[in-house]
C-alpha positions in Angstrom: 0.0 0.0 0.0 3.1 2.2 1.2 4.7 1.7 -2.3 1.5 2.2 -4.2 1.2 5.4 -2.7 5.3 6.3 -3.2 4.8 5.2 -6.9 1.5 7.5 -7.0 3.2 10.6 -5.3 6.7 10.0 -7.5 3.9 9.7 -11.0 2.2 13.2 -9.5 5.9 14.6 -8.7 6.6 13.7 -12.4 3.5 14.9 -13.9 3.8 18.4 -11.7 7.7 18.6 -13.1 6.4 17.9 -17.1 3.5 20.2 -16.4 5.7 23.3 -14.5 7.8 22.3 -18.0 5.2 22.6 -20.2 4.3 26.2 -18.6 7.5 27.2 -18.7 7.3 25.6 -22.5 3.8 27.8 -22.8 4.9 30.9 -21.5 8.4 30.8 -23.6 6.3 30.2 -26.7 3.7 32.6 -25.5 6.7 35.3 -25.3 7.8 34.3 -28.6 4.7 34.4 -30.3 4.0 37.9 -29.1 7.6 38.8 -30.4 7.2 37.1 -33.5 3.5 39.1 -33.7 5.2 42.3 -33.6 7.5 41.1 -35.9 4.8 40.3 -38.5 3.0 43.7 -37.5 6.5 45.5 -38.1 7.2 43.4 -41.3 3.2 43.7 -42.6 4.1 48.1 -42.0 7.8 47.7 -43.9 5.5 46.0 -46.8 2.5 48.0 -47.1 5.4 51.4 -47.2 7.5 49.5 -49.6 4.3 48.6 -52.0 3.0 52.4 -51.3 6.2 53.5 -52.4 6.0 51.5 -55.3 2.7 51.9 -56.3 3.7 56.3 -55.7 6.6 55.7 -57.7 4.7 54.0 -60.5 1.7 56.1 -60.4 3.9 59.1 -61.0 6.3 57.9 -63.6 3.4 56.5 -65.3 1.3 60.0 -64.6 4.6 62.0 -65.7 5.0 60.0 -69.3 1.5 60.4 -69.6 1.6 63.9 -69.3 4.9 64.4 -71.1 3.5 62.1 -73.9 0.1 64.0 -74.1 1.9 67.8 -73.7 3.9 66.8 -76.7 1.0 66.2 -78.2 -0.6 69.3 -77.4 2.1 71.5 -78.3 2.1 69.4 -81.8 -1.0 70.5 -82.1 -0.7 74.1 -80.8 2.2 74.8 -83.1 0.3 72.9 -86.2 -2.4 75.2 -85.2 -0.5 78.3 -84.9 1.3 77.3 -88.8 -2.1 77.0 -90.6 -3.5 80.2 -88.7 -0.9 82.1 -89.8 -0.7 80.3 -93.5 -4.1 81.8 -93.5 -2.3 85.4 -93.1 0.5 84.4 -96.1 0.6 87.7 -98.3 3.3 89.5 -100.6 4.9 91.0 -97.5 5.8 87.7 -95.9 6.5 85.1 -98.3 7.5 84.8 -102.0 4.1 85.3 -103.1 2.6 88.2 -105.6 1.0 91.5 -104.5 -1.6 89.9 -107.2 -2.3 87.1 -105.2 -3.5 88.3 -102.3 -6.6 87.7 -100.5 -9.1 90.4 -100.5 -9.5 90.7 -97.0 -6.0 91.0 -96.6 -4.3 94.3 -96.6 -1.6 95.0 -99.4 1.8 95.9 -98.5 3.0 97.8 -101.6 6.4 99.0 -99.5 8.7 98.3 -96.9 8.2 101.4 -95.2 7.5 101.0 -91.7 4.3 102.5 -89.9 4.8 106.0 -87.8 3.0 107.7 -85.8 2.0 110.6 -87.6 -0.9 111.0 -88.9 -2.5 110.1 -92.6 -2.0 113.0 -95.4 0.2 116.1 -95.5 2.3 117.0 -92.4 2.3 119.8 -90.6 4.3 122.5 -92.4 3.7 120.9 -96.0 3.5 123.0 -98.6 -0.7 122.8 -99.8 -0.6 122.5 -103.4 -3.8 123.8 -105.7 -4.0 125.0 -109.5 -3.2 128.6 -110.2 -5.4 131.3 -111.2 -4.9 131.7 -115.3 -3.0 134.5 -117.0 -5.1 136.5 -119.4 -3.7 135.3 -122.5 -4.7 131.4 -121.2 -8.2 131.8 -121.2 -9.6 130.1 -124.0 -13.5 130.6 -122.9 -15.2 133.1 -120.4 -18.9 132.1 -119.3 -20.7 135.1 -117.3 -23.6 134.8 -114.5 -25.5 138.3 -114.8 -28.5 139.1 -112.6 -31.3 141.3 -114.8 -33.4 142.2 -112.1 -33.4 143.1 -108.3 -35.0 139.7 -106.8 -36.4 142.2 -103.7 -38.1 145.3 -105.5 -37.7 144.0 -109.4 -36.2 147.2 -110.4 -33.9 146.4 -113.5 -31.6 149.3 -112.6 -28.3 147.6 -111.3 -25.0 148.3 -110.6 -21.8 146.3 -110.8 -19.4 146.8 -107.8 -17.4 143.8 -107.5 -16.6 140.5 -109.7 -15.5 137.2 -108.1 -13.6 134.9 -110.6 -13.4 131.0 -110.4 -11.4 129.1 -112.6 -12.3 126.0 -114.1 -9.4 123.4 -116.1 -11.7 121.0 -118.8 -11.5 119.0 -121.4 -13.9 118.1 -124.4 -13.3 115.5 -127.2 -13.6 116.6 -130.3 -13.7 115.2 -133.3 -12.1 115.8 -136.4 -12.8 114.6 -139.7 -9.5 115.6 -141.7 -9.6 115.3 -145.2 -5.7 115.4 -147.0 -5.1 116.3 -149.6 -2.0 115.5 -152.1 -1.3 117.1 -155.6 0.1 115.7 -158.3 2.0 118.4 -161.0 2.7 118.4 -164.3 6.0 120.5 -165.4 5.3 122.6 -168.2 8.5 122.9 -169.4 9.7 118.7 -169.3 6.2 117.3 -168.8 7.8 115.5 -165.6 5.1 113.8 -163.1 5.2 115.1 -159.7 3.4 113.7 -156.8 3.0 114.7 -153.4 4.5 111.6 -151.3 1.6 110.1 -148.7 2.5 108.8 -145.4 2.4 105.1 -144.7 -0.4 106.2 -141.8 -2.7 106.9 -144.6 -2.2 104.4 -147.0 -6.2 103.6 -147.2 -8.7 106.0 -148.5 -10.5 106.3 -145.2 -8.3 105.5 -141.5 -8.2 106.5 -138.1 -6.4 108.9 -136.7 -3.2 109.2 -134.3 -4.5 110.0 -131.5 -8.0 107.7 -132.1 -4.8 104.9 -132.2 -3.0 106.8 -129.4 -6.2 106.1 -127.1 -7.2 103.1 -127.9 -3.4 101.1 -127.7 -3.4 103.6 -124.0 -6.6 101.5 -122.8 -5.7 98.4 -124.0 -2.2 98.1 -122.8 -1.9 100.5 -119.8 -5.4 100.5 -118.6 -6.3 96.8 -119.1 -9.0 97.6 -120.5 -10.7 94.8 -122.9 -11.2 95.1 -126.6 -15.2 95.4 -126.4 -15.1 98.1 -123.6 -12.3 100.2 -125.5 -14.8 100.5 -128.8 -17.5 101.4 -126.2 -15.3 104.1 -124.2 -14.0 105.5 -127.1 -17.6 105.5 -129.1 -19.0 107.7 -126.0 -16.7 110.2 -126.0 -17.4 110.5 -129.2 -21.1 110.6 -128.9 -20.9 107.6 -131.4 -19.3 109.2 -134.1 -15.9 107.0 -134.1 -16.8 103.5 -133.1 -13.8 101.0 -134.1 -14.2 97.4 -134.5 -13.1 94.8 -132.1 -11.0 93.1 -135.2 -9.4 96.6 -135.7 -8.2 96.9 -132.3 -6.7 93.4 -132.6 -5.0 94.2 -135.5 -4.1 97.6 -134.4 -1.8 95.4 -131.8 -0.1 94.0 -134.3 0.8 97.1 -135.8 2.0 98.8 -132.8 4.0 95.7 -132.3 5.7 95.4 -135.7 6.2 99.1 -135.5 8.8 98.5 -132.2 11.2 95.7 -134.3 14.0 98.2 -134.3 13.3 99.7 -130.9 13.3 96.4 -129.1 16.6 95.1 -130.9 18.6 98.5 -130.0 17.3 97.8 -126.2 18.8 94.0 -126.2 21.8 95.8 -127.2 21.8 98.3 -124.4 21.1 95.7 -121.6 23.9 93.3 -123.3 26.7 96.1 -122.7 25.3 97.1 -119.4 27.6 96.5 -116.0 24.6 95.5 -113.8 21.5 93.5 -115.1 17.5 92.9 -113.7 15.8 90.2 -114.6 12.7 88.4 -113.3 9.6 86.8 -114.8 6.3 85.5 -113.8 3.5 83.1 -114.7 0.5 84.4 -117.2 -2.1 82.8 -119.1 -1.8 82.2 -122.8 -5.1 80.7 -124.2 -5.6 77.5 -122.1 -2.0 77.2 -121.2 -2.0 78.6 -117.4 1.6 78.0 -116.9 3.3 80.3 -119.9 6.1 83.0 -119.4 6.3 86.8 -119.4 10.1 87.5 -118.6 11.6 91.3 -118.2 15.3 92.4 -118.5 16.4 95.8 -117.7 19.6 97.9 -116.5 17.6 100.2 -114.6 17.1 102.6 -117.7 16.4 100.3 -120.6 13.3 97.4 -120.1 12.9 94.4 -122.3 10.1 92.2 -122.0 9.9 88.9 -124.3 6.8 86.2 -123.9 7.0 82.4 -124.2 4.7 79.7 -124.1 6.4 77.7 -120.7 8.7 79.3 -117.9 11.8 77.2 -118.3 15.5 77.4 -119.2 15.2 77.2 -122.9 13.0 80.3 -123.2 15.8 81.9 -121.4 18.2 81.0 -124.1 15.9 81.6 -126.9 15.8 85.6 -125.4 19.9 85.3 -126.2 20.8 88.1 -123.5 21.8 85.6 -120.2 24.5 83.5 -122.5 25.8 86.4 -124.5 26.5 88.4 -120.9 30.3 89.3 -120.5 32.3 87.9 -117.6 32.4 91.3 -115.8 28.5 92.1 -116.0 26.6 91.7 -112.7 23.3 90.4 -112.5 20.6 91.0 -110.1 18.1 88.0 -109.6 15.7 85.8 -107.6 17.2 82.7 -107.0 17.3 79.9 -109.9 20.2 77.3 -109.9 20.2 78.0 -113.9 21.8 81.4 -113.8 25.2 79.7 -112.1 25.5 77.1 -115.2 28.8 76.9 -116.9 27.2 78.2 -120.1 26.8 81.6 -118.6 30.3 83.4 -117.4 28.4 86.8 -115.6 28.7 87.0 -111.6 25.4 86.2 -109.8 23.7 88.3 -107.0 20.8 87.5 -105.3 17.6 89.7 -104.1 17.1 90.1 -100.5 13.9 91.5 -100.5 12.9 88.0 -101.0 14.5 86.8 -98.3 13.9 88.9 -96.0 9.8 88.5 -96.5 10.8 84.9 -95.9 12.7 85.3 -93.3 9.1 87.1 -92.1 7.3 84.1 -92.9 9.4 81.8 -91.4 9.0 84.7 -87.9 5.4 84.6 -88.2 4.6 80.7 -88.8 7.5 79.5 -86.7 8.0 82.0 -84.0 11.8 81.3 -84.6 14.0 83.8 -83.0 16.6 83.4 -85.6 14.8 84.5 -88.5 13.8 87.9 -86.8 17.4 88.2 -85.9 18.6 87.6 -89.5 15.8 90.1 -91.4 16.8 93.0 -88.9 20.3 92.7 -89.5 19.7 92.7 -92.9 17.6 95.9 -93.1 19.7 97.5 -90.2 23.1 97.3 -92.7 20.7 98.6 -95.8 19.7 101.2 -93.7 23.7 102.0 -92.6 24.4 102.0 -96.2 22.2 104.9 -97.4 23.1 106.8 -94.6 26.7 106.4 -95.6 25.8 107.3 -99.0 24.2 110.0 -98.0 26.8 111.4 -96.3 28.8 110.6 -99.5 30.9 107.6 -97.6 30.5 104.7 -100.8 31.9 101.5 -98.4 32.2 100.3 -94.9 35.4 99.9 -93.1 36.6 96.6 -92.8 35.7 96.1 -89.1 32.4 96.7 -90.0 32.3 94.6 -92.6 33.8 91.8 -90.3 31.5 92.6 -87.4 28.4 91.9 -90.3 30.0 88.8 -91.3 30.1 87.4 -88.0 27.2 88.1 -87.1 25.6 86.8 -90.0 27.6 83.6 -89.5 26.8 83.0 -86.1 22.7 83.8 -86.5 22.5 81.1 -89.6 24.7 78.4 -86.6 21.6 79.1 -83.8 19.5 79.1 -86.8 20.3 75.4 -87.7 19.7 74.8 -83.6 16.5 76.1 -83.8 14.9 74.7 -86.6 15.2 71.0 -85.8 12.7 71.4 -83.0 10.1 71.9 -85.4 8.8 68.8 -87.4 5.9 69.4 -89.1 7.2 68.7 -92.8 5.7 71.7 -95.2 7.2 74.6 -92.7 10.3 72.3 -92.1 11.5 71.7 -95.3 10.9 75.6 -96.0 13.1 77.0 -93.2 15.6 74.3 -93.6 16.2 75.2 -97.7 16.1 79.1 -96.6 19.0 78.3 -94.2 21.1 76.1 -96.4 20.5 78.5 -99.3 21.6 81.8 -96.9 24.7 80.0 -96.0 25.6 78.1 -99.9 24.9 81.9 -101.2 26.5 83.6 -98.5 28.7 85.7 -101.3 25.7 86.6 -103.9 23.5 87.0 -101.1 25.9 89.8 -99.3 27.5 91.4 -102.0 26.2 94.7 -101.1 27.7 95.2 -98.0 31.0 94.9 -99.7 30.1 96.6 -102.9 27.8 100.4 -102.5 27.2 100.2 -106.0 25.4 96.9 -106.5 21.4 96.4 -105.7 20.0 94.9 -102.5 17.0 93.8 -103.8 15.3 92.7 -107.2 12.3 94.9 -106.8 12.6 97.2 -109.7 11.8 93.8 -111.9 9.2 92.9 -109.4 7.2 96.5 -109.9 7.9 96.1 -113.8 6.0 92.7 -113.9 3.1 93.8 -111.6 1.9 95.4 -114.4 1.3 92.5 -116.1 -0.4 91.0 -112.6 -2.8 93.6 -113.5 -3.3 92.3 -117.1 -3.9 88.8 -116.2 -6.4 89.9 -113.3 -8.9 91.9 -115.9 -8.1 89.6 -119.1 -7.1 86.6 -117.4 -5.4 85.7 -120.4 -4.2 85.9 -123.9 -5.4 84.5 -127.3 -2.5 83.0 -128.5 1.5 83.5 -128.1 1.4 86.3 -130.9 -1.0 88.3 -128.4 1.0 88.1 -125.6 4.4 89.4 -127.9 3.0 92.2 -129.0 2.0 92.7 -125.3 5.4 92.5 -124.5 6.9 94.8 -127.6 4.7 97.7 -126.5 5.4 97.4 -123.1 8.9 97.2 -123.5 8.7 100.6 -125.7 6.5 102.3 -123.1 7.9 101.3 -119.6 11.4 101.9 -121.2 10.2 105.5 -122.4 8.8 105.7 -118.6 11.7 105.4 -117.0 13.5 108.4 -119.2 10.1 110.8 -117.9 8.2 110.8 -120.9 4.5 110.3 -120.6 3.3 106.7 -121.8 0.6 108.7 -123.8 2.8 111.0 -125.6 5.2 108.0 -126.5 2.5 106.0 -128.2 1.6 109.2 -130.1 5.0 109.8 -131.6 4.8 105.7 -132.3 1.4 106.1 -134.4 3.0 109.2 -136.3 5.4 107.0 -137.7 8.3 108.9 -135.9 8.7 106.5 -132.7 11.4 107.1 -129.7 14.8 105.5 -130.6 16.9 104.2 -127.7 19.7 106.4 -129.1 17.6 109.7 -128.7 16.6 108.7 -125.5 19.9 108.3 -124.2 20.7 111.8 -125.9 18.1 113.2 -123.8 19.6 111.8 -120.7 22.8 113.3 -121.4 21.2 116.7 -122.5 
């Protein structure tokens, strides 16, 4: 019973010792439970920061090339939509394009002078200028306002005691119909036939006269006028008296035309021994052909136009003036790769009024800072130049020359910079030839500076041709080739007697007398 009992209590002492082992066992792994807990909780806070930061840095590197991807975009489109804004505004003063082809809304910048702020009209201190009373012995008619009667009492019994005088400059048409006659004679003594010689301007029994010719080549050619609405113009001045046919004034043309042959050859003569040399020529309409050629040469005094059915180099070589130019002969144009072929041995400057309304263009559409930078230095040294000449200094100094060079050198270098940020294709491509062709040309383009007496700019050509702008606006276009030559023979024989101060008008009249301007007696009346 004893050892019952000792075995019992030894089994309870056992079982107290596992169990005190077991709590010591629970508590231990109680403790490290709790530790491992806060563990986890520390390791669960670590992760959700490290996947917040991740997720942060994701969302905003995804957010940022969204937005960067998106602003491109945007400014893409703003600058695409800036370009055909401002292609809307493209006019004569900013790009290569015609005066004539302006819009109509637009506003036409016929100069480069800049706008002031004085006011429209004559200034202040201008002299006012009004026609002058007539002398006496110029007064070919007198019309005189009496009054009969007092208008108060109707007494009849008035006295003058003062006279006001107006003046009044008219014209009337009037027409004439001359008859001439020409005798023939007998000699008495030899029985020899005389005859009075006729004029070849009235060769037919019945013609019109010189200045009916005179008035109607004025319209056609210098007014624009059409055929249909000269006969009617001239028939109501006339109160229907002279009333020429459409076919007449056609052939009248002609006429004119043929009449020039010798004038036109002795001006191809003057411009081929001339030092410096114009020449430019634009597009005009020649029955259905849209694309044919009216080209103008001229050494500031002397202007030769010549017509052609297509604007390309062998109409140039049929005019026989660009080939046959000597090796120290200077010509003015607007850029074509054709003038600097090995046929022709003349040096080559180029216009830069054409740049510079590029240059404009390329300001306006791109918003490049370049451009401006180039068209103001450009206009700035012009400027510098005819105040030098003014002031009778014909170069710059050397430095100055150098400082220009530089400069010009180092706005074409940011120029290059600039223009690669912009992609769009059209403007690109435009910008990009303007710069390669401003630093190729550097020489033609700046010859100027150097060199007082050569042209900046091409513009005298460009005002000659405008005329014919004008033509092709009211006629739209020519009959055939023929048409368009005798266009060009007249206007050659006009613009050139223009430029020496005599009145279109009175030129044609000498023309239709049979006793036309030559080029030598204009050139005499230069030197008189």
């Amino acid at each position: 019973m004893v050892n019952s009992i000792s075995k019992l209590q030894a089994i309870v002492t056992k079982q107290e010792e596992k169990i005190i082992k077991l709590q010591d066992k629970y508590l231990k792994e109680n403790e490290e439970k709790k530790l491992y807990k806060l563990q986890l909780q520390q390791l669960q806070k670590d992760f959700d920061k490290i996947i917040e930061d991740k997720v942060t840095k994701a969302v905003e590197k995804a957010t940022k090339d969204i937005t960067e991807h998106y602003e491109k975009i945007i400014k893409e489109k703003d600058q695409r939509i800036f370009e055909l804004e401002n292609r809307l505004n493209i006019n004569s003063s900013n790009s290569s394009l015609p005066s004539s082809k302006n819009l109509i809304y637009q506003s036409k910048i016929c100069n480069s002078r800049k706008k002031t702020n004085k006011s429209i009209g004559g200034q202040l201190g201008h002299k006012k200028h009004t026609l002058e009373t007539f002398k006496e012995d110029e007064i070919t008619e007198v019309k005189e306002y009496k009054i009969e009667k007092c208008p108060k009492c109707n007494n009849n019994n008035l006295k003058v005691i003062n006279i006001k005088m107006r003046d009044e400059l008219d014209l009337e048409i009037k027409v004439v119909k001359r008859r001439h006659k020409f005798y023939e004679y007998e000699c008495l003594e030899c029985g020899n036939i005389i005859k009075s010689n006729i004029p070849l301007n009235l060769h037919n029994e019945n013609q019109y006269g010189k200045n009916v010719k005179t008035l109607a080549t004025t319209l056609t050619n210098y007014g624009f006028v059409s055929y249909n609405r000269t006969r009617k113009i001239i028939c109501g001045l006339t109160n229907g008296e002279i009333d020429p046919s459409e076919g007449y004034l056609t052939k009248l043309q002609k006429k004119a035309s043929n009449a020039l042959e010798n004038f036109n050859f002795d001006l191809k003569e003057k411009i081929l021994k001339s030092k410096i040399n114009y020449w430019d020529d634009t597009v005009i309409s020649i029955n259905e052909k849209d694309k044919a050629c009216l080209r103008v040469y001229t050494n500031e005094k002397h202007v030769l136009y010549k017509a052609h059915m297509a604007k390309n180099i062998e109409g140039m070589d049929q005019d026989g003036i660009l080939q046959n130019l000597p090796k120290d002969c200077v010509v003015m144009h607007n850029h074509l790769l054709h003038n600097y072929c090995d046929d022709y041995k003349y040096k080559n400057i180029e216009c830069n009024a054409h740049i510079t309304r590029k240059l404009e263009g390329i300001t306006q559409n791109a918003n490049h800072k370049w451009s401006n930078e180039m068209k103001s230095l450009l206009e700035e040294t012009l400027s510098k130049r005819k105040e030098n000449i003014s002031k009778n200094i014909m170069k710059f100094t050397q430095e100055e020359i150098d400082i220009f060079n530089n400069e010009y050198d180092r706005i074409l270098k940011d120029g290059f910079k600039e223009y690669i940020e912009f992609k769009h294709k059209y403007e690109f491509d435009k910008e990009r030839n303007l710069l390669e062709f401003m630093r190729d040309y550097k020489n033609e383009i700046t010859s100027w500076v150097k060199d007082f007496s050569l042209p900046y700019s091409n513009n005298i050509c460009e005002t000659l041709l405008r005329i014919t702008k004008g033509k092709m606006k009211i006629s739209f276009n020519f009959k055939n080739l023929s048409y368009a030559e005798y266009f060009a023979n007249i206007l050659s024989y006009t613009e050139t007697c223009g430029k020496f101060g005599i009145n279109k008008c009175e030129a044609l009249k000498r023309l239709f007398e049979g006793n036309p301007y030559t080029v030598q007696e204009l050139d005499e009346k230069t030197i008189n």
